[in-house]
Every structure is written in structure tokens, then in C-alpha cells.
N, C-alpha and C positions, 0 to 999 in steps of 0.2 A: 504494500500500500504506500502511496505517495506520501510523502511528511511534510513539515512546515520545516523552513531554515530555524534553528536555534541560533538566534547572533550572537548573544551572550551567553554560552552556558557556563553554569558554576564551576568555570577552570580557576583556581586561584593558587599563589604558593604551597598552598594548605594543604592541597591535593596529593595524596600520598599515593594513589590507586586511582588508574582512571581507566576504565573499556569503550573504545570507542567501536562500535558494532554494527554492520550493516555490507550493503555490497557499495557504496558512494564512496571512492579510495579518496577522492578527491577532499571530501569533511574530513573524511581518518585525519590525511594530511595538513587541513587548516587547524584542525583542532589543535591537532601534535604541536603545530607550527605556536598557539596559544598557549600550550602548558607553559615550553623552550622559554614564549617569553615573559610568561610570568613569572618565572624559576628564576631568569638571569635579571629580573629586576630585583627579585628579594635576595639573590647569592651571588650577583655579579658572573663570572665565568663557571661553567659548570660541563661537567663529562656526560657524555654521550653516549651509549651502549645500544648496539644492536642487534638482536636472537630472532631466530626462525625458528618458531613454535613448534617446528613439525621433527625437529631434529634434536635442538637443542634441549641439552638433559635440565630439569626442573631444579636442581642440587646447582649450578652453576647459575642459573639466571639467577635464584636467590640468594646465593653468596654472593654473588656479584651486589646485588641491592644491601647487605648487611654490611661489607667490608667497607671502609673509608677509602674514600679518594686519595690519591696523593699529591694532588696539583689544584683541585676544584674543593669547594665544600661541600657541592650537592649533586647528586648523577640523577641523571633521567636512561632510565632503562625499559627500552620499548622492546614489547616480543609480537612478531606478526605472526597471523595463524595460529593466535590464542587460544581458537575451541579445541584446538588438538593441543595446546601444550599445558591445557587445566581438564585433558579428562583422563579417566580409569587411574592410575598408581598415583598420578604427578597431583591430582586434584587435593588430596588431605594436606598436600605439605604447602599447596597453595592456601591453603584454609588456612591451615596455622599462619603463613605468613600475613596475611588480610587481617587475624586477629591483635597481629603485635608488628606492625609494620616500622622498619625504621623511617627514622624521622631525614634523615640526610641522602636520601633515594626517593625517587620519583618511580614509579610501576605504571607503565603504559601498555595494553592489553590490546591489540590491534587484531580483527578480525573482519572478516565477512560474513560470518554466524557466530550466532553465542546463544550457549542451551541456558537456560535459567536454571537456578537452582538456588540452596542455601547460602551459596557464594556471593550470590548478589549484594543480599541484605549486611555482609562484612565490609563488604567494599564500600557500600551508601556510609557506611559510618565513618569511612577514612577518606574518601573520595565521592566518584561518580560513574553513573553508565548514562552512556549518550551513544542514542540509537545513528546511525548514520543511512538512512534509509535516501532512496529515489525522492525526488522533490517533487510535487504539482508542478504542472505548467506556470500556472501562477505566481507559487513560490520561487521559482527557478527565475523567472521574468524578474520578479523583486530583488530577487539574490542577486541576477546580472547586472539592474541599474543601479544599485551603490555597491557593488566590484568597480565596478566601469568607473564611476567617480571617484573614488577613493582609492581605486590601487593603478588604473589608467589615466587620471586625469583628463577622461573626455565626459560626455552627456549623451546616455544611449536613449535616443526617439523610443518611443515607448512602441508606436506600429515596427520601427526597425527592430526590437525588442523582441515582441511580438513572434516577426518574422525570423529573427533567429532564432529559436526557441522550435518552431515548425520544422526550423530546418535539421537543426540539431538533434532535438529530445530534451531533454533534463540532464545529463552526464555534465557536470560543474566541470572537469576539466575538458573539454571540449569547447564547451562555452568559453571560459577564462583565457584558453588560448587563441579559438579565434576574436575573443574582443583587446586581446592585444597587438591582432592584427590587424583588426579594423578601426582601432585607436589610434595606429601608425598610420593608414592610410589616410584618417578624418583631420589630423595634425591636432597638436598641442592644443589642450582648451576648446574642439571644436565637437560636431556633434555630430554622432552614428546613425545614420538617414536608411532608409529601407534600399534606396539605390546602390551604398555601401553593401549591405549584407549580398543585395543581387548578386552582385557582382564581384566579391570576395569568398562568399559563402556558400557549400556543394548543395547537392539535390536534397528535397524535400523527404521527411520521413517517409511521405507516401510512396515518393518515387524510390527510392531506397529500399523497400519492402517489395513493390513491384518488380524491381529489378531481381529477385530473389529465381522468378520463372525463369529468367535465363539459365540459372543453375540446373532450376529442375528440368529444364528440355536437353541440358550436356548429358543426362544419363549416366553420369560420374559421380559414385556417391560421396567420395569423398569432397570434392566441391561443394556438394551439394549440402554435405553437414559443415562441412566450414562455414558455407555463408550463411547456414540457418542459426549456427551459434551467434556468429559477429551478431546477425540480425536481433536476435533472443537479449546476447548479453552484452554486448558494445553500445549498437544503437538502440538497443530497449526498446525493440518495438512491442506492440502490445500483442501476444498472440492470436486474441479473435481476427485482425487483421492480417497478418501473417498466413494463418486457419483460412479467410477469404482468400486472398493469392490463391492459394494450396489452390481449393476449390473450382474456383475462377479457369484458373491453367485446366482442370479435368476436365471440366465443362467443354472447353475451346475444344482439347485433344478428341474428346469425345465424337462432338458434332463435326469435326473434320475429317475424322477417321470412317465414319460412317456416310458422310455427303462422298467420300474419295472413290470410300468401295462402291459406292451406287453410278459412278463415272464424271461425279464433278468438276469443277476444274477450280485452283486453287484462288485465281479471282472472284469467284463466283460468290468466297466464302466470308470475303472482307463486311459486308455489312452485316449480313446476319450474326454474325460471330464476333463482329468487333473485334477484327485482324486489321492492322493498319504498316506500311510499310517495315521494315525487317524483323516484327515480329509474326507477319503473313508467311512468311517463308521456315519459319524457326518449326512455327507449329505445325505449315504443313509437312516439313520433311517429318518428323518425328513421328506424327501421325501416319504416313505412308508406313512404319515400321512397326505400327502400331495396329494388332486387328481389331476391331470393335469389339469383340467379346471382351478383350483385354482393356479397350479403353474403358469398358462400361465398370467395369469391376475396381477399375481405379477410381473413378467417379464415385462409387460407391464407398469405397474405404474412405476419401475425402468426406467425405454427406458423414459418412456413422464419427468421422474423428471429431467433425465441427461439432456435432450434437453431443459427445463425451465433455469437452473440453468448455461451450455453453452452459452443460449440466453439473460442471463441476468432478466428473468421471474419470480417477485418474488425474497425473500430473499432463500440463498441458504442454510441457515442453516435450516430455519424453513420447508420446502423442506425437505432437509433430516431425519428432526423427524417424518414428515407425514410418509415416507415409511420407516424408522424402526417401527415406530407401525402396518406397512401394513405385516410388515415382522411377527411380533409380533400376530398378527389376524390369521394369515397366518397358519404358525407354531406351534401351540397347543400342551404343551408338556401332553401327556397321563397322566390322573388323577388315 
């Protein structure tokens, strides 16, 4: 579910434990970016320590937080991949530490999931958890225009806003880097117009989701699951849309496959079917290799996955892999 930006969360020196949790790296990183400088206004210079949850032994990240510095007065010790590096053995000795944390360490918790449990309520009392979740359009639009003023020094047009948001999704760093680039091209103190984004900024979520059928008409699965993930987890498209494509492309395959075998001809198929220049050709060739009992049955797997994945049936991503490989089965590109 989409969240509200937290501008201010309760980061302050005080902060002994903090979990910052969600798939949004981007907050992980502002957040972090907020402890660092809360720490170095109350300790001046301070040490840094970085563990990968998934590897790094539990006995080591916490010595490392109990030992004294020897150059710094205060460490900030961040572990990523914290849901693996607080469960099954490592989790008691993490409890114990939550309960009696030192005071001259900072414990930053950095993950993409975090299971709840008893550990929580340890942590609330020495620090904080701040969910790091996908923003609203909304929120994301508000976040962008004071980024944009405060950390690029320009004024984002609320429609130019608007329009990058459309164009992008919600992923903060995506955003933040193209409005550093279209803060360079609007010059110092000037303002980000919708013609800026035109013209700086790539294809529309729609179109970027759309473009997905290209994959599924190569008949190459592994293409096929690379651009379903980008699509799913990069550009966070929504899957009931994604689900339509799916669909959409069956439909086309379908009614082409069957107008072919009946002795159509492939212009014939552009209005009914809403085929319009090189995606006319895409479908018909694949459809030639496609018999109609075959396309029907793909069509059908499409239809049963949209109605899982609207009724809540199952994960709807893993859903959608079964029938890009169905599509994948499907479509055999000539050897």
C-alpha cells in the first residue's frame, strides 16, 4: 500500500536502534542520511560500519556496537538485509542487545521486509521503526516539489510535476535524479515547465507497460521474465495493468490466428484488432506460428489469471510469471 512521506521522523541523537523497512531504498537512504547527521551534530566526527545481514555473523555486528571507537566517540553501525540477520539463532542475542543497548553506537536495521514480533516493542523504547513503503502519486508529487526547492534550487510547475510522476511512478530515486537533471537544464532559480519533462523525460508508465508485449511476442522467456520483473519491481507498475497487456496481446494473437487460418490477409486485421504499424507485423508473424486451438487456450489462461489476481487468488506476481512462460510455450520463435 502506498504511504504518506514522513518529513520529520523521530531521528534524533537519542536514537540508539532505528529499522528502516520497506522496498523504497531511496527513504532507507535519506533516513540513514538523517541519523549520520544528527549523530555528527551531537559527536562531531563519528565511525561508520557497514554488514550485510545475510552473511555477516550477529556476534560481530554486536561487538562491533559495544567496543569503543578509537578515533570517533560515537559509531553508527548499519546492517542491510536485516530480516535475515534478526531471525532463527541471531534473533535472542539481538533481543538482548535492544534491551541494554550501548549508548556510544548507533544500530541501523536496513531492510526490504521486517516480520514483527517482540522485537519491535524493544526497539520503540530505545529508538524507532519507520516503514519505508511506495508513496501515493500524491505524496510522491509533494515529496518532489520541496526536493526540487531545497536540494535543487529550482521550482517544479506543479502540471510539470504532475507529468513526471506519470512518467516515472513513485521510485524517489528516479525522481530525485531526473529533477537534477531537469534542474540543470531549467538553470539556477528557474522553473521545471511540462515542456522540460517532454523533452528530458522517457515514456509514460502506460507506454512502458505496453511495451512489455514486445517481450511476450520474442517467445524468449527469459526476456520475457526480465522485463516482467523491471516492470513489477523497478517501475512498479500496478499489476491489474500489466494483467491487461497480458490479456490484450491474447486477444490480438487470438483473433489473428484465426482470421489467418480462415485466408485473411494481414491488413485486413489492422482495424478490427487495433494493429497499427510494426506492431501489425509483430502479431501477425507470431500468430502464423500460432494454431488457434493454441491461441484460444492462451487467451484462456490470460481471462482465468486476470480473475485470480482481481479476486485476490494467489500472489499476483507469481501469477503473472506462470503466463509469461505460457506466452513463452506459446510462441516459438522458428529455429
Amino acid at each position: 500500500m502506498a504511504k504518506r512521506f514522513v518529513s520529520t521522523p523521530q531521528l534524533s541523537k537519542d536514537t540508539l536502534i532505528a529499522v528502516l523497512a520497506g522496498p523504497e531504498a531511496f527513504l532507507r537512504s535519506l533516513y540513514t542520511a538523517k541519523i549520520r547527521e544528527e549523530l555528527t551534530k551531537a559527536h562531531g566526527e563519528i565511525d561508520t560500519f557497514q554488514f550485510d545481514g545475510q552473511t555477516a555473523p550477529a556476534a560481530d555486528v554486536l561487538d562491533e556496537c559495544r567496543s569503543f571507537g578509537l578515533m570517533a566517540s560515537h559509531k553508527l553501525v548499519i546492517v542491510d538485509n536485516a530480516d535475515q540477520f534478526v531471525k532463527e539463532a541471531n534473533r535472542p542475542l539481538v533481543e538482548r542487545y535492544a534491551e541494554h543497548p550501548t549508548e556510544n553506537s548507533t544500530l541501523v536495521l536496513r531492510s526490504d521486509k521486517w516480520n514483527k514480533g517482540k522485537l519491535d516493542a524493544m526497539i520503540e523504547k530505545v529508538g524507532v521503526i519507520i516503514e519505508c513503503q511506495p508513496l501515493s502519486d500524491a505524496s510522491a508529487l509533494a515529496w518532489a516539489t520541496k526536493r526540487c526547492e531545497k536540494e535543487r534550487r529550482a521550482t517544479l510547475d506543479r502540471a510539470a510535476g504532475q507529468l513526471l510522476i506519470e512518467r516515472l511512478g513513485t521510485d524517489l530515486g528516479r525522481i530525485d535524479s531526473e529533477l537534477e537533471k531537469l534542474a540543470t537544464a531549467a538553470g539556477a532559480g528557474e522553473t521545471i515547465t511540462t515542456a522540460l519533462v517532454t523533452e528530458f523525460v522517457g515514456a509514460s508508465r502506460e507506454e512502458e507497460v505496453w511495451a512489455i508485449q514486445g517481450s511476450l511476442l520474442s517467445g524468449d522467456p527469459s526476456r520475457t521474465l526480465a522485463h516482467l520483473r523491471d516492470a513489477l519491481d523497478v517501475s512498479r507498475q500496478p499489476t491489474v495493468l500489466v494483467s491487461f497487456a497480458f490479456l490484450d496481446l491474447a486477444r490480438k494473437l487470438h483473433g489473428a490466428s484465426a482470421a489467418l487460418a480462415g485466408g485473411a490477409v494481414p491488413g485486413s486485421l489492422m482495424k478490427p484488432l487495433k494493429l497499427w504499424g510494426p506492431t501489425l507485423d509483430a502479431v501477425t508473424n507470431a500468430a502464423r506460428r500460432v494454431p488457434h486451438p493454441a491461441a484460444a487456450r492462451l487467451l484462456a489462461d490470460c481471462v482465468k489469471a486476470d480473475v485470480r489476481q482481481k479476486t485476490g487468488l494467489g500472489e499476483a506476481s507469481r501469477t503473472l510469471e506462470v503466463v509469461a512462460l505460457r506466452f513463452a510455450e506459446t510462441i516459438k520463435p522458428i529455429r
